[in-house]
C-alpha positions in Angstrom: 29.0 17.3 66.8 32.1 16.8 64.8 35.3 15.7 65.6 38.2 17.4 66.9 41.4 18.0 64.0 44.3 16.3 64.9 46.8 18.6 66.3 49.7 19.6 63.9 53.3 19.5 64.6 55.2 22.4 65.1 57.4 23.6 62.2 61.0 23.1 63.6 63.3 26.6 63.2 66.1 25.0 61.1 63.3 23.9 58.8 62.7 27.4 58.1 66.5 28.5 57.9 67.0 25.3 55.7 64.1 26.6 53.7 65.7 30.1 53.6 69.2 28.6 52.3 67.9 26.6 49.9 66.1 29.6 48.3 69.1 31.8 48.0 71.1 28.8 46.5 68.5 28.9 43.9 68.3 32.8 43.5 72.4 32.6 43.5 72.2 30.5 40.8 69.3 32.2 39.1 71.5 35.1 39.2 74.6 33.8 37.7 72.7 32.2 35.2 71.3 35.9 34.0 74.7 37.2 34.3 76.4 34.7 31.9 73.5 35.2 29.4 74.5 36.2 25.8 71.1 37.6 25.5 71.8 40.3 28.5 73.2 43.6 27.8 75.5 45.6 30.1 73.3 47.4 32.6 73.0 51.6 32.8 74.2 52.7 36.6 71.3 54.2 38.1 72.0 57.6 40.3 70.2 58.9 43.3 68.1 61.5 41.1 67.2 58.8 39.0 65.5 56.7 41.4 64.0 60.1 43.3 62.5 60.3 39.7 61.3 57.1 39.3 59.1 57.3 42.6 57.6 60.9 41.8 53.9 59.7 41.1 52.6 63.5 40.7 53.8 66.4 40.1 52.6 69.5 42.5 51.3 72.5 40.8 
């Protein structure tokens, strides 16, 4: 018989919301990083009927 695993700790909640922040800090920066890019065009505005386009898979006969 083998032995038992040593019980874990418990992750705390404001690990997880520190977690959380510091991911959005990144994607913020991420972002702004795209933005200011001279390599990135200006983006096209995309419309309801364009997006009710976009998830048509097949078309009904």
């Amino acid at each position: 018989m083998g032995k038992r695993p040593t019980p874990k700790k418990r992750k705390a909640k404001s690990a997880g919301r520190t977690q959380h922040s510091v991911y959005l800090n990144e994607e913020i920066v991420r972002l702004r990083n795209l933005q200011n890019s001279p390599y990135g065009g200006p983006v096209r505005k995309k419309d309801k009927a364009d997006k009710a386009l976009e998830k048509i898979t097949r078309v009904k006969a």
